[in-house]
SELUM-532080 format. One record per residue: x negated, y negated, z negated of N, C-alpha, C, O, CB in turn. Coordinates in steps of 0.02 Angstrom, whole numbers, plus 50000, padded with zeros to 5 digits. Glycine has a CB too. Example, Ala and Ser with C-alpha at 12.3 -4.5 7.8 and 13.67 -1.06 7.14 Angstrom:
2
493405028449610493855022549610493405016549610492885016649577494355022449548493585011249646493165005349643493554999849606493304994349598492965003049714
! end
This chain:
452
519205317750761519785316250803520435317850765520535322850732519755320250870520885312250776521595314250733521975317750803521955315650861522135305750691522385325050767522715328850785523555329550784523895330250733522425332250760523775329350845524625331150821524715334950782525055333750732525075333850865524415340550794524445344850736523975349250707523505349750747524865348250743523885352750655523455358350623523475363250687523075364850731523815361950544524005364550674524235372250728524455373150764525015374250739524515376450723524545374050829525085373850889524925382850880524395385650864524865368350984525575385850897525815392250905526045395150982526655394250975526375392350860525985397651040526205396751088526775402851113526745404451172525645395551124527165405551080527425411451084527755411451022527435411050970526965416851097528755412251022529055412650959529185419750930529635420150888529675409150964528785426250949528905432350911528635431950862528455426850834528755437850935528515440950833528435441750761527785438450752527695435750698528445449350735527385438450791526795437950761526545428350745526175424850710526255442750817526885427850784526955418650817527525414750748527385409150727527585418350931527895417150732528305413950692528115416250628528125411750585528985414850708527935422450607527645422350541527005419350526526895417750467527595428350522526485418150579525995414050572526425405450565526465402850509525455415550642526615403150604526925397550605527265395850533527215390450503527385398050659527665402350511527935398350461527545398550384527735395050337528675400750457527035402550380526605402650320526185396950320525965394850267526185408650314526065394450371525625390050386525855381750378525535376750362525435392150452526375382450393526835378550373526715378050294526455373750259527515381150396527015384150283527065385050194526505382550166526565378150123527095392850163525915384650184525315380250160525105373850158524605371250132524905381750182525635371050192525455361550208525125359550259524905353750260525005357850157525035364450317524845360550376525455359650434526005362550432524195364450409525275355750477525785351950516525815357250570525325358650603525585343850542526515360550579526545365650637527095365850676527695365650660526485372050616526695366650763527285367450806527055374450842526495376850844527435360650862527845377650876527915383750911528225382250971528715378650971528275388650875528005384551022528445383551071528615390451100528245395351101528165378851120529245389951124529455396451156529745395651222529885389751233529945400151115529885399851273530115397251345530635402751358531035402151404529455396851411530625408951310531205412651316531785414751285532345414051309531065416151325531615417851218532105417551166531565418951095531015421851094532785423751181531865416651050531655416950985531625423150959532125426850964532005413250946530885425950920531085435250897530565438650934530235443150907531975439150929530425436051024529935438651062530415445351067531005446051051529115439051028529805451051101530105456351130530435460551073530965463451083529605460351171530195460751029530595465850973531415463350960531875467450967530135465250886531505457950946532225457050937532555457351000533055460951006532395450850903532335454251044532635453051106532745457651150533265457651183532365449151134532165463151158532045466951206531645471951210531305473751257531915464251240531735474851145531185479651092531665482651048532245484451058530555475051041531245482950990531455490950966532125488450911532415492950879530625496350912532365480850902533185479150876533545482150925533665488150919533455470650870533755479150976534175482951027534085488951031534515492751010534135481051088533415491851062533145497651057533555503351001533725508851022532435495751039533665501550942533565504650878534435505850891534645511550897533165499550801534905499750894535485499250901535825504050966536435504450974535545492350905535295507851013535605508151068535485517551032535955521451039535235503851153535085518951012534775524950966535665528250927536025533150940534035520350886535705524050888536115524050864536895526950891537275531450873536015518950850536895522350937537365522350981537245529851014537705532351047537305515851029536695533051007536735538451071536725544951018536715550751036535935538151140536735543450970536695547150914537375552250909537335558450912536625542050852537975548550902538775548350882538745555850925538795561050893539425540150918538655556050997538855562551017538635569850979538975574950987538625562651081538115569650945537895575150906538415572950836538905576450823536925575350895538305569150809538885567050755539465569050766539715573050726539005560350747539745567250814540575572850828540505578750830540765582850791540985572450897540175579750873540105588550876540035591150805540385595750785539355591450921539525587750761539205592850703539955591550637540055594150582538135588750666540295587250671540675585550614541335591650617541685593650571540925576550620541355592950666541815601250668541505604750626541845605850575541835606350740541225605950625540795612350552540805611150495540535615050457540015613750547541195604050465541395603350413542085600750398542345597150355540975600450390542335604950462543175602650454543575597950486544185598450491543305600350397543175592550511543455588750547543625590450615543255591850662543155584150543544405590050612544665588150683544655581350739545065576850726545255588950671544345580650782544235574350814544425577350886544155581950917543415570750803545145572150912545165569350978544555570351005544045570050971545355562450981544545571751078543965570851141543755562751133544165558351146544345572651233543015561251109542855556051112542555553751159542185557051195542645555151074542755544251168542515542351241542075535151218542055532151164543285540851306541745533951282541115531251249541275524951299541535525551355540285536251255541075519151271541255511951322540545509151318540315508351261541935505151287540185507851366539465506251395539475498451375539135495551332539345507951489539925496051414540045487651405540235483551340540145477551331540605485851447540485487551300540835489051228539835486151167539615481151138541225502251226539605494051180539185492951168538535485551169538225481851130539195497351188538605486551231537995481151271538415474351223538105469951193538045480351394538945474651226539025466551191539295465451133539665460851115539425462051226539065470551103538925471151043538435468451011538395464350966538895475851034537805473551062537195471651034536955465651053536425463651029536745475951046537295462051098536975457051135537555449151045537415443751020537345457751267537825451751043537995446850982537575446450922537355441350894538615448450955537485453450906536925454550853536255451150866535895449650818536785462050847536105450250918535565445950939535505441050957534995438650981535315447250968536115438050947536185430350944536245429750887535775425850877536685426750979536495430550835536315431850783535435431850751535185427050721536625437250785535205436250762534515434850749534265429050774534015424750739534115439550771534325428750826534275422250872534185415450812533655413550786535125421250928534755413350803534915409750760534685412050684534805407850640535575409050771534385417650663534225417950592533435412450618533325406950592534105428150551533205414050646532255413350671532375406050687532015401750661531845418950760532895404550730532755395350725532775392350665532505386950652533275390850761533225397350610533325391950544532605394450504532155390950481534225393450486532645398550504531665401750489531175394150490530785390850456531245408650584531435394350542530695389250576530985382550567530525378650552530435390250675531415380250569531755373750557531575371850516531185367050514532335373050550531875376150449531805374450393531325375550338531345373950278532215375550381530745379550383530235378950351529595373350369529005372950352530065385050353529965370050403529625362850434529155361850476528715357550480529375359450393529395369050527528895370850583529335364550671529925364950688528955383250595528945360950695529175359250752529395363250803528945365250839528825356250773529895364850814530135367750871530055366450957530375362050987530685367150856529845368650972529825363751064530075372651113529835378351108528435358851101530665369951158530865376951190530715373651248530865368251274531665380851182530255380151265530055377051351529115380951372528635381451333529985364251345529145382151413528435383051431527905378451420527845372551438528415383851492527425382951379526825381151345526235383651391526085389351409526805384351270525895376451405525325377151467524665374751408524705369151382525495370351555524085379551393523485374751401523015369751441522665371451488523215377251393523065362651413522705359551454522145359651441521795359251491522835354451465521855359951392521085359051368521195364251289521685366951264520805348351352520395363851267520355368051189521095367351159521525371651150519735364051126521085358551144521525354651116522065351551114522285347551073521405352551110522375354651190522985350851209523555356551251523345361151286522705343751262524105355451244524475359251258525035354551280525235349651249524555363851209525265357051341525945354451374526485357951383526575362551422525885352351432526925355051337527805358551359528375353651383528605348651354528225362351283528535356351441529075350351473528885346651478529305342451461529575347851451528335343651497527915338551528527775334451464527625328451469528285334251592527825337551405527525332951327527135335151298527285340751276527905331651272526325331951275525645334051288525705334051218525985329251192525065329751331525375341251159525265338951103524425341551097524165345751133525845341551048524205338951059523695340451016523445343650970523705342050917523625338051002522995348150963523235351050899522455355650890522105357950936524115356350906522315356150796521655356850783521345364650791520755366350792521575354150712522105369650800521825375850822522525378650859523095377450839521475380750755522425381150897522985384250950523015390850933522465393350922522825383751031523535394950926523875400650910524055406450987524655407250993524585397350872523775408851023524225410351090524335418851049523965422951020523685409551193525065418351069525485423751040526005426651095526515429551076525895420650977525875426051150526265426851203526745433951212527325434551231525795425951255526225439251192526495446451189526485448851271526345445551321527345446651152526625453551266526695458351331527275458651371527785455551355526615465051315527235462351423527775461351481527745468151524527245469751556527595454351532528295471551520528415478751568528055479151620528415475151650529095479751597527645480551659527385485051702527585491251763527555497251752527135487251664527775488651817527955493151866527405497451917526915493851930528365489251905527375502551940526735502551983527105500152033527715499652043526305509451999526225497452083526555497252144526735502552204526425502352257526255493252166527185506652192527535510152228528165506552286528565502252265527795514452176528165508252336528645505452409529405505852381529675511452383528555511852493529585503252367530385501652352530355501252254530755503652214531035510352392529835497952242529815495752156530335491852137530675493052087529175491252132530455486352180531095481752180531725484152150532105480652116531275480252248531825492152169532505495652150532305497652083532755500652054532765502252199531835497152055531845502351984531795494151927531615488351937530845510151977532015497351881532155492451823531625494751766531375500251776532995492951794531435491451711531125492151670531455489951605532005487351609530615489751687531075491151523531645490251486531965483551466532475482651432531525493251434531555478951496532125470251514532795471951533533305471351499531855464351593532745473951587533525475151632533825482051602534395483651621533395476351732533465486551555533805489151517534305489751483534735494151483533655489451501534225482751438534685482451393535295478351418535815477851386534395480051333535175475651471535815472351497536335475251571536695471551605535525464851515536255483651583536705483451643537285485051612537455487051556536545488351705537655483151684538255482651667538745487451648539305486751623538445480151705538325494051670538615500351682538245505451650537815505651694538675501651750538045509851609537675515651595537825520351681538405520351702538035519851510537505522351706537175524551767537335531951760537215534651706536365522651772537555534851802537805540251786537355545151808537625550751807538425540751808536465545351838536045547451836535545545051832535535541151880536065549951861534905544451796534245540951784533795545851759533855549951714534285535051735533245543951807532415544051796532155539051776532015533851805532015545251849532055541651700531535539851680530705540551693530465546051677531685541051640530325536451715529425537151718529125534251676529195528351663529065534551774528635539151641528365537051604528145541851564528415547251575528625533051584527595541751503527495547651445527285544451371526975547351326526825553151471527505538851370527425536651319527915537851261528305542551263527355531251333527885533251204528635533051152529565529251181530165530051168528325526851074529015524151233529635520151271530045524851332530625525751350529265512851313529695526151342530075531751394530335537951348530885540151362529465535151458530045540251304530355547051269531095542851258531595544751289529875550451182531125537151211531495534051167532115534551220532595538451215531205526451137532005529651272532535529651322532825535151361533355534551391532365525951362532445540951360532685545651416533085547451350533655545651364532115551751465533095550251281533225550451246534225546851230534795548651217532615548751227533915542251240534665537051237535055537451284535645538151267534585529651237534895537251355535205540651411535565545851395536165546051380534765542651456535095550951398535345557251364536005556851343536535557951372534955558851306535815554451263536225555851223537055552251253537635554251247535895553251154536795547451280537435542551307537995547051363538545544951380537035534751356537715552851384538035554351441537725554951516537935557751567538485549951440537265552051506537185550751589536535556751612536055557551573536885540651609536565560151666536045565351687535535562251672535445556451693536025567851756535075565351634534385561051644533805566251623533735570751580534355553351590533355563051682532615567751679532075564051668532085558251689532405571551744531505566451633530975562051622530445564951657530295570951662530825560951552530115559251686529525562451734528725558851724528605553151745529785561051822528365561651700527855558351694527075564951701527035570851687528005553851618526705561251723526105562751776525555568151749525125571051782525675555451792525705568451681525345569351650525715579151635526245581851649525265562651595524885581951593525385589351564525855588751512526355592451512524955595151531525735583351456526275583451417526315575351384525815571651384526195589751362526935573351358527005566551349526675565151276526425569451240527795564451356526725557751260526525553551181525865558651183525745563951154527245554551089525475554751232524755556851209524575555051155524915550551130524255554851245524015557851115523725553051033524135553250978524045550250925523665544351039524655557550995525055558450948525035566650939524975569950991525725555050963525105570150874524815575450840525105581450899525685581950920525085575950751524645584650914524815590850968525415593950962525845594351005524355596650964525445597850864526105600650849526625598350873527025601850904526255600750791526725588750860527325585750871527365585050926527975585550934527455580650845527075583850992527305581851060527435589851080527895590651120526685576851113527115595451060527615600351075528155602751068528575605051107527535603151070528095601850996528785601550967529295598750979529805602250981528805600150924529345591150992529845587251029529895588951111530435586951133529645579551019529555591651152529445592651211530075600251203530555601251241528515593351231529915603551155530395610051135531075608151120531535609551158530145614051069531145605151070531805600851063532375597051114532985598151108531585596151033532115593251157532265589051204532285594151276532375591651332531705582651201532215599451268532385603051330532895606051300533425605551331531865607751366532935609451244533645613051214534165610351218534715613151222533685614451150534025602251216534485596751217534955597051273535565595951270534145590451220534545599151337534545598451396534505592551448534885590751493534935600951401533885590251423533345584351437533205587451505533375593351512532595583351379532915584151559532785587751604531735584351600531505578551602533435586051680531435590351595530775585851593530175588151638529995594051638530495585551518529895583951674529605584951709528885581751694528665576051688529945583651757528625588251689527585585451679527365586651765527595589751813526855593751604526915583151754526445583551806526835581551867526635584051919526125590551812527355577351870527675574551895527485565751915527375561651870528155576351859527485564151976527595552651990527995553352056528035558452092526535545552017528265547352065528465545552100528005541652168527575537252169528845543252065528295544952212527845538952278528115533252315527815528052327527615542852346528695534452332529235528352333529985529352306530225534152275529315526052408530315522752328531015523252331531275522252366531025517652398531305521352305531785524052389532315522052447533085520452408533335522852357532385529452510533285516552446534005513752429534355518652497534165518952555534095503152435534915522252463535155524252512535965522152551536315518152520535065530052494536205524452611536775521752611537325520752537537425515252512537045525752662537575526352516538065524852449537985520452421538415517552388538105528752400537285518452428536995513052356536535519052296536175516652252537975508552299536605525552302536375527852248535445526452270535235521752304536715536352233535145530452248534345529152261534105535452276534495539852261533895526052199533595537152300533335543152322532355543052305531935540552342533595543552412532255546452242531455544052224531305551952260531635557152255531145542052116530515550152307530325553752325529505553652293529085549252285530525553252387529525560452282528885564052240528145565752254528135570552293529055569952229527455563652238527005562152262527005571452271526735573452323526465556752223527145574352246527345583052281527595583552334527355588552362527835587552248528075580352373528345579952412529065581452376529265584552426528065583152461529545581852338530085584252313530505576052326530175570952333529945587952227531085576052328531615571752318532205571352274532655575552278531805571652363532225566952235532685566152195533225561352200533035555552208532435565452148533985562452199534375557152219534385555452112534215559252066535305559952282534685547452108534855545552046535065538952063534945535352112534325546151993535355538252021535815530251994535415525751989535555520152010536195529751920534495527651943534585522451906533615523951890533455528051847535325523051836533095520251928532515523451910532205518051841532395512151835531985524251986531845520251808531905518351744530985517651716530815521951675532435524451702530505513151736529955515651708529835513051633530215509551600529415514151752529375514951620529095513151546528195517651550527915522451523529795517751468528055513251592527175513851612526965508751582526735504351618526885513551694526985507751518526335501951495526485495751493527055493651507525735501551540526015492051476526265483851477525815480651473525335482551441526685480951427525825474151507525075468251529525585463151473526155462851449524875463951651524725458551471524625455051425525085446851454524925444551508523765455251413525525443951419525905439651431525585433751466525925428651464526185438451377524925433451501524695424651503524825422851567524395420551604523845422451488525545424051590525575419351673525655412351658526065409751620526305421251729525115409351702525335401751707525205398551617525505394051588526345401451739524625402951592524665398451511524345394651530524565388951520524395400951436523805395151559523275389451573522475391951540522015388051528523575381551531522475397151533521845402051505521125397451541520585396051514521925412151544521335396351598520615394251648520315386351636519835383551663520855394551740520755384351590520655377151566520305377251501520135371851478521345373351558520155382851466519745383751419519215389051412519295392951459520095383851376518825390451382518375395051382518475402251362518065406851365517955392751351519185402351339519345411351311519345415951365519615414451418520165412951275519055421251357518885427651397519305432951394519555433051338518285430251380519505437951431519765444651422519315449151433518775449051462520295446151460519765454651394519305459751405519335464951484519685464151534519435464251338518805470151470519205475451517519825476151553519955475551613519295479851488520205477551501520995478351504521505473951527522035475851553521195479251447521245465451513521445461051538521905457851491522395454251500521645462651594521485461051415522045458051380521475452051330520865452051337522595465251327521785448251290521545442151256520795444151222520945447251171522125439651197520155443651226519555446651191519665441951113519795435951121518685444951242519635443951059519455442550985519085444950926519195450850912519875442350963518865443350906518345445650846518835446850807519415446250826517765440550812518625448950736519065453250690519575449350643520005451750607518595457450643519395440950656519855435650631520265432650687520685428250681519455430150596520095435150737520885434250802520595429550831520925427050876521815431450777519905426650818519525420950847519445423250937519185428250962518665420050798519805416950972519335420751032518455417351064517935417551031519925420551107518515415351114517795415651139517905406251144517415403051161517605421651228518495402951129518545396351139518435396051068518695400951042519175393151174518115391551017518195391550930518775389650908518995392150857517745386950891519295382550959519915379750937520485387850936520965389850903520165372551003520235389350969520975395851004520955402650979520455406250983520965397951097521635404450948521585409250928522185415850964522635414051002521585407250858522105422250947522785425850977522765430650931522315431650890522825428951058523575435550942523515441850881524135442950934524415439150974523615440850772524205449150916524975452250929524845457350985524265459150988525595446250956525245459851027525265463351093524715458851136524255462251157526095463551129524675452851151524145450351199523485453951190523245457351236524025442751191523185453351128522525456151115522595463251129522085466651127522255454851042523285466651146523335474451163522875476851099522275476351115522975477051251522935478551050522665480350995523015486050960522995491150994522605474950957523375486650899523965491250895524575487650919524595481850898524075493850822525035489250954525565484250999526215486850960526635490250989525615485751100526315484750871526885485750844527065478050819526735472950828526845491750788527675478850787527925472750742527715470750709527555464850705528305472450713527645475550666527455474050584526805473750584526675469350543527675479750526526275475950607525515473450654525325468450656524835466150627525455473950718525955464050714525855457250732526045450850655525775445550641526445456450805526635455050620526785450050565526175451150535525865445850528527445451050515525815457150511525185456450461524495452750488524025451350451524965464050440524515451350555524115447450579524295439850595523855435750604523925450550628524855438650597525165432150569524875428050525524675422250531525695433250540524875433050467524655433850400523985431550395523775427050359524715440550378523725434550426523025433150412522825429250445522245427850431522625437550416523115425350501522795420050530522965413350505522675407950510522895420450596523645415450470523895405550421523455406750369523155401850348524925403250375523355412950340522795412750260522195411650267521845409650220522705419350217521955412750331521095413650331521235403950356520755400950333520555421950414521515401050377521585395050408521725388650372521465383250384522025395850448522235390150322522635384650271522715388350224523165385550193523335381150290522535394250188522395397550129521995401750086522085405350037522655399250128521315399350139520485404050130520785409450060521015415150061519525396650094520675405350012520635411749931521165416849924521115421249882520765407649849521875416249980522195421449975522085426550026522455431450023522765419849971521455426350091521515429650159521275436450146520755436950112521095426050218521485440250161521455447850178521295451750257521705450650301522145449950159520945454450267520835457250338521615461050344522075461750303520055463450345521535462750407522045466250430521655475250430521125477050456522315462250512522205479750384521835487150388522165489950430522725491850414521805491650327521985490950482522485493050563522385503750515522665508650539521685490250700521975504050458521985511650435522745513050429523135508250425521555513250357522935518550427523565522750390524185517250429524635514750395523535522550276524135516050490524915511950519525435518650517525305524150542524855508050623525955517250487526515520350496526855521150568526945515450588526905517250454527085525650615527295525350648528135528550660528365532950623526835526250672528375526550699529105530150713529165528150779529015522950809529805527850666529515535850801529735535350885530735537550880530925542850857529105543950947531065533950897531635535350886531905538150958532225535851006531965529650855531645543350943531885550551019532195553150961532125551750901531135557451074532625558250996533185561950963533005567450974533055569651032533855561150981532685572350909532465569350869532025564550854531655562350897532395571950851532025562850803531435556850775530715558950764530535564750765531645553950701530395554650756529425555450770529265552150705529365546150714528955550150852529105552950658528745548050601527945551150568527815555950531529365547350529527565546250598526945549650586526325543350558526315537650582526735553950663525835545850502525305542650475524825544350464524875549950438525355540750435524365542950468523735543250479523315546950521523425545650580523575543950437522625553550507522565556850576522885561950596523265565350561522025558650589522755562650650523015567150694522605572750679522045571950655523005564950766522915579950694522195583850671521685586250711521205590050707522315589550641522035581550761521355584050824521095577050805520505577050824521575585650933521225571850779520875565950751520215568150695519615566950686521495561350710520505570250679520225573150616519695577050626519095576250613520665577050580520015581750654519055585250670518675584550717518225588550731518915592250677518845578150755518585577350804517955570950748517345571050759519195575150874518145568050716517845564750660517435568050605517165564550561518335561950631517355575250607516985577950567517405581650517517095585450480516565573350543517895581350510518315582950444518275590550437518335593150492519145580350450518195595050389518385602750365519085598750354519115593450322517895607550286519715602350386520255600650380520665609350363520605615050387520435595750448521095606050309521755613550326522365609850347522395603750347522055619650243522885614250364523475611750391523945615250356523855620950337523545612350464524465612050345525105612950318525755613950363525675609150401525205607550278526145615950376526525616450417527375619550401527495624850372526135619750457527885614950427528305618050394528825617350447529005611550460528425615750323529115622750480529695622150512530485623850504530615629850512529535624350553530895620750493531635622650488532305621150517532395617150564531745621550441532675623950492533445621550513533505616750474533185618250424534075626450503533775610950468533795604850447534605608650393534955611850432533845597450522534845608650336535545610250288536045605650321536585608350329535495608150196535995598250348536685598650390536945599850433537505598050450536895596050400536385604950469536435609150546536905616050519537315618350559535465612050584536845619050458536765624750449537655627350482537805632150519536475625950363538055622850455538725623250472538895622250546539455623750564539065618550434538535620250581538705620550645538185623350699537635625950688538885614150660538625621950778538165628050807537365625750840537015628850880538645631750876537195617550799536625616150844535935617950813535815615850756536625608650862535405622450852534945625350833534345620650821533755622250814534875630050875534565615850820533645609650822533345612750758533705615150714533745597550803532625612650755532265613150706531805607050708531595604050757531965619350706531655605650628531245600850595530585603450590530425609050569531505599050530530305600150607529565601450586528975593850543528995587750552529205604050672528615597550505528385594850452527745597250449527675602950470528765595850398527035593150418526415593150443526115587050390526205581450366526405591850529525535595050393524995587050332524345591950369524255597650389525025586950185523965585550364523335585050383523105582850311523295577750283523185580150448522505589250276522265587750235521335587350235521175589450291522605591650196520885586150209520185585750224520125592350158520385592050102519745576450215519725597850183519615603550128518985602550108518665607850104519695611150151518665597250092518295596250029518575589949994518615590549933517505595550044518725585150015518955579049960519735579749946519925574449921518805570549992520275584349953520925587049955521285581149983521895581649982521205589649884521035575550007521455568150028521985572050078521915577650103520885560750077522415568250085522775569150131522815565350178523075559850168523205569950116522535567150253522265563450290522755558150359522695552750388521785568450313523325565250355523735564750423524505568350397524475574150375523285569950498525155565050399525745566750403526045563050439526085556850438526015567450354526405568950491526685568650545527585575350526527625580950502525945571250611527975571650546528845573950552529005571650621528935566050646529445569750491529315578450652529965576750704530625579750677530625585950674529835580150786531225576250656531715576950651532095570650599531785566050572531715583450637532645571550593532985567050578532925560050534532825562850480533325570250562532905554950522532565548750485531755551250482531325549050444532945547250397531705554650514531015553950518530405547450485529925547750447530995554250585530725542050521530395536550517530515534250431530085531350397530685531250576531055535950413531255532950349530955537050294530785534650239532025532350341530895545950319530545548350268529745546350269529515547150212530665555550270529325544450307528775545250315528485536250311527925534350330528695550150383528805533650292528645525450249528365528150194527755528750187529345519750224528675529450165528705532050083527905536650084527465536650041529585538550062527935539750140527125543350104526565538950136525995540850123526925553150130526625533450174526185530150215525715526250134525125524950122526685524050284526255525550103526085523450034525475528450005524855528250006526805523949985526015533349976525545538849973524765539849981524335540849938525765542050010524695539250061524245538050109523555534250098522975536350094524585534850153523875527350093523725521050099523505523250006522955525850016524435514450133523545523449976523355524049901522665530149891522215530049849524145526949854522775534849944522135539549938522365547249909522015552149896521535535749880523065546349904523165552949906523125561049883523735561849876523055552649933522925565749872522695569549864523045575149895523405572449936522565569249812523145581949899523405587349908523955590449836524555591449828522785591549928523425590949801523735592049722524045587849713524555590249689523335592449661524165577749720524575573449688525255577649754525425583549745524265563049687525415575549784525665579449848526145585349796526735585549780524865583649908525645589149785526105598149770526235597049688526575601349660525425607949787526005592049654526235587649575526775585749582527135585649532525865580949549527005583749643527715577049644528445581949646528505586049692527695570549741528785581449614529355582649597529695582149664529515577349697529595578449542530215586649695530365583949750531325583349736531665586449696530015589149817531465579749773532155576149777532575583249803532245586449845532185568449840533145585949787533455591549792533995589849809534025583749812533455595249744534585593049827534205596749933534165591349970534565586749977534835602749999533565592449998533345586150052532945588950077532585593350053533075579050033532945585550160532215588150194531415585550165530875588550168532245585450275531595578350132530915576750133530395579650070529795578650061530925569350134530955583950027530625584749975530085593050015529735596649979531285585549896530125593950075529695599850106529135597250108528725601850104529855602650175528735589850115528245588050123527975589950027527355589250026528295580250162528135591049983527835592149924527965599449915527875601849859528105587549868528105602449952528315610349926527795616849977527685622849971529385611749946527605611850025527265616250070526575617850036526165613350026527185612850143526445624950017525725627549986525295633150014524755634449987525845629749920525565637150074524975640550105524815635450169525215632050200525155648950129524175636050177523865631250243524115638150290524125644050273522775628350245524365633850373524385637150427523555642150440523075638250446524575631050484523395648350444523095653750476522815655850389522335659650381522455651750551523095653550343522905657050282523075664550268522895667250215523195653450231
! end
């Protein structure tokens, strides 16, 4: 059967457009369709804005610390709306980098909702194409519970666009999305408490560090609440909101805020018109080449709920235009040693295991541990401490697990993911010359293991 195309793509994020456009690159005939904006959730409504709003919430510790080295600064004031359309240009901007991406790498464009009709056919705007393997790249979508007055609480869609920073918000939730935001709140000015259900938040992430940041973020004067949910909401006369507590407790706030998780993007794709299955979870089922249970149809990214990052979805991009239109260059995807970063204030940058990973896997492990005053704190009066962490295996000296909370976190801890990702050792580690004065050169200087 002749085909409109090699590839139909059904979703324009990371994972959807870097497949699209390699695939392209290889010489097969490719279209993408998108129905919302180009970029998917990361540029649009993820961790670009996200990262920009970080930033933004940053400046208030920046003034302050900048008295301790002399600077005199006016009472600084902060414009909410200023911001927001800022970032909202910068992302039209991207906007427009990703259409010329795809334009001009001779990918068909179609904007509009993408329905499966069969294995082989796909409808957008009522125009039917064809095509020899289908791509569904849809990604994920915020998650509210159903709690009695859900209607009033926003999630991080309506995040990035009010009109007003809220001059009190609850945050729910215990993940990185909720740290990140209560975080940004925070920093922005506005009262804010984080409440989530659990004893302590960023489960799966290294014990030291979620205590550690849990320590931090109250000094801050975070307001945080474990073992804390909500049972409903009420809108009250003023207009403010009133969340009442499956404890029975009541809280008045501006502004309720969850970040509970996220379902798999397929409303209305047309899933039931072909043979692909979900799993459990309800997210896309695939074998280890993104194949699903239909042979034409394939998925990668947040849908398959798998690791749910960016750079994830681009490396699985990757591997689905190479294994497809470039067999002799395809590579599996090594989901081993993912780099991570949580941009809470402080920062989270962590790779490989955890050390409750670790010996929960069998490992004789020692630990390294290093806590401090960060040298551009030293001049002023804020007490945060850095903390620093290697997970090593004490018979093969690999280095198994490094984990940082404090400042570029994320930026120092690329650099050893390498490291990592190469096999490492303890000795190459305490060999390496370290960069002077800097925090990151503590990850090569640390030499008694913690209970030595």
């Amino acid at each position: 059967m002749a085909y409109d195309f090699d590839l139909f793509v059904i979703g324009a994020g990371s994972g959807g457009v870097r497949a699209a456009r390699f695939a392209a690159g290889y010489g097969a005939r490719v279209a993408i369709a998108e129905s919302r904006y180009l970029g998917g959730t990361c540029v649009n409504v993820g961790c670009v804005p996200k990262k920009l709003l970080v930033y933004g919430a940053h400046f208030a510790e920046d003034f302050e610390q900048a008295r301790g080295f002399g600077w005199s600064l006016d009472e600084a004031g902060f414009d909410w709306p200023s911001l927001i359309a800022n970032k909202n240009r910068e992302i039209q901007r991207l906007n427009g980098i990703y259409r010329n991406l795809l334009v001009n790498s001779g990918v068909t464009l179609l904007e509009g909702h993408a329905k499966l009709v069969d294995p082989h056919t796909v409808e957008v705007a009522g125009q039917r194409c064809t095509a020899r393997h289908i791509l569904v790249a849809t990604g994920g979508w915020p998650q509210i519970p159903e709690v009695p007055g859900r209607e009033l609480a926003i999630s991080s869609n309506e995040a990035f666009f009010l009109e007003q920073l809220p001059k009190r918000v609850l945050v729910v939730g215990g993940g990185y999305i909720a740290v990140e935001f209560a975080s940004i709140f925070h920093g922005l000015g506005a009262q804010t408490s984080l409440l989530y259900r659990g004893e302590l938040f960023l489960r799966g992430f290294d014990d030291a560090v979620r205590h550690h940041l849990r320590d931090e973020l109250g000094k801050k004067g975070l307001n945080l609440q474990f073992n804390s949910d909500i049972a409903r909401i009420d809108k009250q006369a003023d207009g403010s909101l009133l969340a009442t507590l499956k404890d029975g407790r009541h809280l008045e706030t501006d502004c309720v805020f969850y970040a509970t998780g996220r379902r798999p993007m397929l409303d209305n794709l047309g899933l039931e018109n072909t043979g692909v299955e979900l799993d459990s979870r309800g997210f896309i089922k695939v074998d280890d080449q993104f194949q699903t249970s239909e042979p034409s149809i394939l998925a990668l990214g947040d849908v398959i709920g798998r690791v749910q990052l960016t750079p994830v979805a681009l490396a699985e991009g990757m591997a689905v235009s190479r294994r497809l239109f470039k067999p002799e260059e395809y590579r599996p995807v090594d989901y081993d040693h993912i780099p991570t970063a949580v941009f809470s204030l402080p920062n989270i940058g962590t790779v490989g295991l955890t050390e409750q990973e670790a010996r929960s896997r069998g490992h004789k492990v020692r630990v390294f541990e290093s806590r401090f005053r960060p040298m551009k704190l030293t001049l002023t009066e804020n007490q945060e401490r850095t903390l620093m962490k290697l997970v090593v295996d004490a018979e093969s000296d690999r280095v198994l697990g490094c984990h940082m909370v404090g400042p570029e976190a994320g930026e120092i801890v690329q650099g050893l993911a390498v490291a990592l990702k190469a096999g490492a050792t303890k000795r190459i580690f305490d060999e390496t010359i370290g960069v002077h004065p800097t925090a990151a050169e503590e990850f090569v200087t640390m030499r008694t293991p913690v209970g030595a």
